[in-house]
N, C-alpha and C positions, 0 to 999 in steps of 0.2 A: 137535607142541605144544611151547612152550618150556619146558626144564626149570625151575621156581618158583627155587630154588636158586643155579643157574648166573646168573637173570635178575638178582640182587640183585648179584650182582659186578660187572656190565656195565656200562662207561658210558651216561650217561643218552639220549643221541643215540642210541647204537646199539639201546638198550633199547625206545623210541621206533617206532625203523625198523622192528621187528622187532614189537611189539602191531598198528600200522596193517598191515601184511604180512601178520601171522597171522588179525587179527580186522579186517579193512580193514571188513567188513560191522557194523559197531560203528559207526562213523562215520557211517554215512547215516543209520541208525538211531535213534542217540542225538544230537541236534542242541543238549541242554539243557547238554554233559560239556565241561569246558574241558581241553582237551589238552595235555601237557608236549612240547614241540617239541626241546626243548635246556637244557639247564643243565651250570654244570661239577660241582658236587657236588651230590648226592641225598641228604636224611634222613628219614626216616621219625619223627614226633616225637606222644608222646600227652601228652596234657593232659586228665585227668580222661578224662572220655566221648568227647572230639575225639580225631581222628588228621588231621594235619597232615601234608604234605610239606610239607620245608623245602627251599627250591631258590637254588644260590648261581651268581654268573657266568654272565654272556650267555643271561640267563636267555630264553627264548622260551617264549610260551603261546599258542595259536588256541581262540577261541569259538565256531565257524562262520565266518564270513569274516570275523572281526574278529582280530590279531592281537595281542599286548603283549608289550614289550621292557621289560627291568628289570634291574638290577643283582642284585637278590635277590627273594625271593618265599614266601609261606606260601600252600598250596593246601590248603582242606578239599574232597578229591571227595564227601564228601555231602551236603554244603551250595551248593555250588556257591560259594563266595566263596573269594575273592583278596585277598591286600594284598600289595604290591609296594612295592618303596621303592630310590629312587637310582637317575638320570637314566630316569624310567620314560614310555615311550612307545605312546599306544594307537593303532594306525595300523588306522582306520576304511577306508578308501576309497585309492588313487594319491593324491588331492589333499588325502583330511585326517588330521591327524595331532597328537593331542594329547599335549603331554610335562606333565612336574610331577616333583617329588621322592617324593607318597606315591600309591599311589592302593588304593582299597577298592572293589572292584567285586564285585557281586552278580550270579551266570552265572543265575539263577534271574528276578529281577526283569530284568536286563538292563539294570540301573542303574552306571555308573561313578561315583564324589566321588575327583578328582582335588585335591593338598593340595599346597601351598608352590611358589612358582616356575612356578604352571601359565600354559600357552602352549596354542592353540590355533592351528593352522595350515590355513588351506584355500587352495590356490593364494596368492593376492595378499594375501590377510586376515589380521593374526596380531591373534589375542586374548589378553590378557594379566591374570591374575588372580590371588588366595588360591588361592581355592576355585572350581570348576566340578564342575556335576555333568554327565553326560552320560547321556541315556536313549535308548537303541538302539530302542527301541521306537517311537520319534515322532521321532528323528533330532533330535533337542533338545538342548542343550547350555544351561547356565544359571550365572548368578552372580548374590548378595546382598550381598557385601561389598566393590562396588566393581569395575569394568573398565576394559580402553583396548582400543583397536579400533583397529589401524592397516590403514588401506587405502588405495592411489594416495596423496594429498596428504592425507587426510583423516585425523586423529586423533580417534576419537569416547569420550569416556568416560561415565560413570553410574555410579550405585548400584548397579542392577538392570539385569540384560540377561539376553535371550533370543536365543540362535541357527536357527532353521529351518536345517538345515546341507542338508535338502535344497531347499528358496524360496533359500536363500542370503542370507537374509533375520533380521535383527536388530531386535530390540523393546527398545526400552531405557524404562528407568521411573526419574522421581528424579532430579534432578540432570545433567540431561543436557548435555553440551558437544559439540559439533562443532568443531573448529579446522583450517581452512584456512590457507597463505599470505596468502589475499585476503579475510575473513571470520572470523568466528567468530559459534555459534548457541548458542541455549540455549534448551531446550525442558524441559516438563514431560514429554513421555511423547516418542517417536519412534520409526520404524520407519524403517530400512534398507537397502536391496538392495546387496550388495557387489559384483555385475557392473553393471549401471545406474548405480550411485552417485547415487542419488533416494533424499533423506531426505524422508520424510513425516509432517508432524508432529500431534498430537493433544494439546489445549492449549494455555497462553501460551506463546509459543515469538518469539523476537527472530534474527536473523540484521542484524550488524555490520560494515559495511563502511569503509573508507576516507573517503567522504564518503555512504556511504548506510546506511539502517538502514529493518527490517521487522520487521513485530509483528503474528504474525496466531494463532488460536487453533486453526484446522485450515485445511490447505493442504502443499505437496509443495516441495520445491527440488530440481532436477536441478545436480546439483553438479560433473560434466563439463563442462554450458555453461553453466550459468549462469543458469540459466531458473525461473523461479519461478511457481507459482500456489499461492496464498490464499486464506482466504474465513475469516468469524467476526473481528467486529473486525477487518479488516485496514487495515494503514495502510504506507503506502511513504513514506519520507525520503529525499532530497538534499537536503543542504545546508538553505537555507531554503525549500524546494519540499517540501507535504506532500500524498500521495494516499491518499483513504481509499475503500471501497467495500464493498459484499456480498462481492462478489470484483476480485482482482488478478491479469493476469497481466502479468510482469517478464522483462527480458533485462537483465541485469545488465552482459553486454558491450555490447553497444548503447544501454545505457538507452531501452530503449524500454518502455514501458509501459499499459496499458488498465483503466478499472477499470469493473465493471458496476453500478446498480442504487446508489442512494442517496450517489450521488460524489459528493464533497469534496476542492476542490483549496485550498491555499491558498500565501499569502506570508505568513510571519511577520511579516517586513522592512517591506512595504509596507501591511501590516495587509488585505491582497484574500483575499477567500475566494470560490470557485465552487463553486454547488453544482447535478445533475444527473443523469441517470440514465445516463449514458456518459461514460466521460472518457477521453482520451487524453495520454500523456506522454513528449517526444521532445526526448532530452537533447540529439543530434547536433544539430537543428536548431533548439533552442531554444524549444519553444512548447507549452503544453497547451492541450488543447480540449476542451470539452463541451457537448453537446447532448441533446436530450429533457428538458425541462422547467428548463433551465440559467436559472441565477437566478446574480449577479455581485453581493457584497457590499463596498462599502469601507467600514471598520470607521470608529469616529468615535468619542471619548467623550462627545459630548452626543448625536450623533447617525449614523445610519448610511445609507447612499445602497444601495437594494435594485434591483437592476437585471435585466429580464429578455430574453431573444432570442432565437430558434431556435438557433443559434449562437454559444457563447461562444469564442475564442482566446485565450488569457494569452502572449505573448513572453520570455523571459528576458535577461540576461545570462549569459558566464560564470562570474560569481559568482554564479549563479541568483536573480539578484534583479529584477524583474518588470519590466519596460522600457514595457510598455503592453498594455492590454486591449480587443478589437477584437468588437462585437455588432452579429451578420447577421442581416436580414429581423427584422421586426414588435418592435423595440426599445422597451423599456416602460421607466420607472426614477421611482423615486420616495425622496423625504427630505420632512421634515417642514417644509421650509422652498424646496423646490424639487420638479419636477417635468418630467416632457417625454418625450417619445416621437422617433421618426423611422425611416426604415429599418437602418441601418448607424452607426454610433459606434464611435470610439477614444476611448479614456483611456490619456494620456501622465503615468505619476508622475512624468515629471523637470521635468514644471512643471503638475502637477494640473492637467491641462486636458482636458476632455470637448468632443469635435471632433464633430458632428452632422452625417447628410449626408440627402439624399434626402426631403424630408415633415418636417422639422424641426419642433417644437411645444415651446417652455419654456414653462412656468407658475413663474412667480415673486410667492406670495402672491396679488394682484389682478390681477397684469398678465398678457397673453400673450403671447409674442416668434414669430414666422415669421419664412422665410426660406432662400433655397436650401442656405444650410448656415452652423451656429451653432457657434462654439466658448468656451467658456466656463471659466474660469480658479478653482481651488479654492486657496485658499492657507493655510495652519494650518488647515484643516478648515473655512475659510470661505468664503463666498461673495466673490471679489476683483474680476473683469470679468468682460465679454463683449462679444464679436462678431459683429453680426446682417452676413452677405456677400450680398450683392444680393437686391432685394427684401425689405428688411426691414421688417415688419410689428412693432409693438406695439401693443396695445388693453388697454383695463384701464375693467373697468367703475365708472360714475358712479354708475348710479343703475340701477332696472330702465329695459330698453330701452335703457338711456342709456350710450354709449361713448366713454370720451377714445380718440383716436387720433393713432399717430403711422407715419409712413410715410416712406421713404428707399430710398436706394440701398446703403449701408450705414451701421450705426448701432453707436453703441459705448456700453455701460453699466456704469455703475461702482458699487460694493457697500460699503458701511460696516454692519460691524454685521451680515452677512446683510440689510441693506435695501438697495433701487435708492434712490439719492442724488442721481445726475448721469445726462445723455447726450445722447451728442454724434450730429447725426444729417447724413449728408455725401452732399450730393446728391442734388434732386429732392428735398425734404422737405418735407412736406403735413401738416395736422395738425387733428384737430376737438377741440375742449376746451370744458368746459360751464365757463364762468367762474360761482362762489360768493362769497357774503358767507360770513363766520364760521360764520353759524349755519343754513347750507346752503340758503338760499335759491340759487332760480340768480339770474345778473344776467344773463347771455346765452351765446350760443356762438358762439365763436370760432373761425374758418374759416381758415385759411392756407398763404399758400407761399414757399418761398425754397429758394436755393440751399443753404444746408446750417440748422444750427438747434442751441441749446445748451439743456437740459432740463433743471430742477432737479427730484428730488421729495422729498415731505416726507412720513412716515406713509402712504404708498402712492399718494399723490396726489398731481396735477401741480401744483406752486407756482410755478413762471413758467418763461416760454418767450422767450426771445432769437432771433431774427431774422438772419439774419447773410447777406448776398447778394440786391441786390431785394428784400424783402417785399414780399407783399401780402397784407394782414390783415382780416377784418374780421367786426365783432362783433354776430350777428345777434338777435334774439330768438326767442324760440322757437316764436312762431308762424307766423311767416316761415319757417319750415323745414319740408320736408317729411320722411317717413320716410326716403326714400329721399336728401333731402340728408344725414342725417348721418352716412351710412358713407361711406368712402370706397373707392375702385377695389381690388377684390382682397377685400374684409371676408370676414373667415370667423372666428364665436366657438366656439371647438369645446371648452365647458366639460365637454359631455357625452362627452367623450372622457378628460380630467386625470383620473388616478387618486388616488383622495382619501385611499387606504391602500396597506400595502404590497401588498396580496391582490389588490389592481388592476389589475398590474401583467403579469398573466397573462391579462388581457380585453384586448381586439383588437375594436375596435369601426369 
């Protein structure tokens, strides 16, 4: 047994060597005792009812496998509490290892509040703060007044942070920042793994890029590659290209992109908005797509062209500004001033032109236009031309039953006002027209042909017709005709097809 007396003179190390040696079985035992490892000077100090050891130089203490380095030290062993002050270090684990100037740890609760200059270290992670508390208990580490968080490229700070030291895992609340090289985010609440480097965010939260930006309310970024998924409000920016959906998921190095479920693409620029229940967006090749239920807006301020097709494509430039938009299979669209269907359609914005291919049908007002494929020219948001390309058909009803028509090879129509005004009609031009008095009596109908033909109209209706190549004209009455004279080869009126609203436009009849 060591003599009490002799032990009081002894250095504190040796003092040490010799309690774990004599009563080594004290130590398995007692797992609650914080043990004096090393110090250079030892005092023994009372304060009222407290006894205190004061511990000076290289001071060392163990908790069980928790260790603490301190310049100086006050231990009460029956209290189980510490304060430690100057360059003081609690090394948890190999990998973590927390310093600061003061710290006050409780050996009973298993609570550490580390004070001024606190750093927390885990491998690649250093956390930087006032104040941290740490709880051995849940492997917790915590701040209130503010953090930084450096890890790989990533500097994250906040308000409030929480460490999982065993997830590896941080919860930040308040003011949150993420600052990359290539990026910066700002979140309301956020959660991050410091091996994966996946910030997961909860709340409004933005991430800023160079020419891109994202705003979504919950959703994750993998910040290694670059990869993102979203969902709640989320919306994806480049440039003037904007994607909105239920969810997004993003490649940030590729720009490549998909949104699910209530998509919304748009052009600022060109004023186009798509909207659909899948969309796709592909920086490298220039073009978003969307389908299931894709509906194709070009915005207007009197009016707006609502366009729908199994398939929508939007093209871009490099300045991401919309080069043309291209609708596959059963193409519906509708304006209050215009209308028309066909299989497949491009719209060209660098000269407002809607190009018709495949089953073409415009409804303009009273008229109908056919023909194997229709392109037709928007110009300030108006109606400017168009061109009927082989087999051009227009009919535009007289009366009931009753159809002016005109027929060609190809036919051109010109627009004042949003109204048809002029048209020129070039080759093979055939035409039945019910000639009126004023006050709509008919006087007869008019039968004709000629190599091409110049059409004026007026309020929707034909006001004279020019001859141009042979004609042969002539003016029958109306009971000279039978039904079947007054259509001509090819007649097809397909009114019950023209969509009379925008909601139309989704019927495929």
């Amino acid at each position: 047994m060591v003599n009490f007396f002799r032990v009081l003179f002894l250095p504190v190390a040796i003092l040490v060597m010799l309690l774990v040696n004599d009563g080594g079985a004290l130590i398995a035992q007692d797992t609650t005792r914080i043990y004096l490892l090393n110090a250079n000077t030892w005092k023994l100090e009372r304060t009222g009812n407290l006894e205190l050891q004061k511990l000076v130089g290289n001071v060392i203490l163990r908790h069980d496998s928790t260790f603490l380095y301190c310049d100086s030290a006050y231990l009460n062993d029956d209290t189980k509490h510490v304060k430690a002050f100057g360059h003081v270090n609690i090394k948890v684990s190999d990998t973590l290892n927390i310093f600061g100037d003061t710290l006050y740890y409780n050996g009973t609760t298993r609570v550490a509040r580390m004070l001024n200059n606190v750093r927390l270290v885990d491998n690649q992670t250093i956390l930087t703060t006032d104040t941290l508390y740490y709880d051995r208990n849940t492997a917790i580490a915590r701040y209130h007044t503010g953090g930084r968080i450096e890890n790989g490229d990533n500097v994250l700070t906040s308000r409030h942070g929480y460490y999982y030291t065993d997830r590896k895992e941080f919860f930040f609340k308040d003011e949150v920042i993420l600052r990359n090289p290539d990026y910066i985010m700002h979140s309301d609440t956020m959660k991050y793994h410091t091996v994966t480097e996946i910030a997961y965010f909860f709340g409004p939260s933005t991430v800023t890029g160079k020419d891109n930006y994202i705003y979504c309310e919950d959703g994750r970024y993998n910040t290694q590659v670059d990869i993102s998924r979203i969902s709640k409000n989320a919306v994806l920016w480049h440039k003037q290209q904007m994607l909105k959906g239920d969810s997004i998921y993003y490649e940030q190095q590729t720009g490549f992109g998909e949104a699910f479920r209530n998509v919304e693409a748009a052009d600022t620029t060109q004023d186009i908005i798509i909207y659909g229940h899948y969309g796709r967006y592909v920086k490298q090749q220039g073009y978003t797509l969307m389908t299931d239920s894709a509906v194709a807006l070009k915005l207007d301020g009197k009016d707006t062209l609502f366009l729908h097709a199994d398939t929508l494509r939007s093209t871009f430039d490099t300045a991401q500004q919309t080069r043309q938009v291209m609708a596959y299979h059963k193409v519906k669209f509708f304006r209050h001033d215009l209308q028309g269907l066909c299989d497949s359609l491009i719209y060209r914005t660098a000269d407002s032109a809607l190009i018709m291919h495949y089953g073409p049908v415009l409804w303009a007002e009273k008229s109908q236009m056919t023909a194997d494929s229709i392109t037709l020219v928007i110009m300030n948001n108006k109606l400017d031309s168009m061109v009927l390309y082989n087999s051009a058909f227009m009919i535009s009803k007289d009366d009931t039953l009753k159809f002016n028509q005109v027929k060609g090879r190809t036919m051109m129509g010109f627009f004042r006002n949003n109204d048809l005004y002029k048209i020129n009609v070039f080759g093979n031009a055939e035409t039945i027209y019910f000639v009126r008095e004023e006050d709509r009596s008919l006087i007869g109908i008019n039968k004709a042909i000629s190599s091409d033909m110049l059409i004026f109209v007026e309020d929707n209706d034909i006001r004279s017709i020019t001859y141009i190549g042979k004609p042969e004209a002539t003016l029958y009455p109306e009971a000279e005709l039978t039904p079947y004279d007054l259509v001509l080869r090819d007649f097809k009126w397909m009114e019950n097809r023209k969509p009379l609203r925008k909601e139309d436009i989704f019927t495929w009849k």
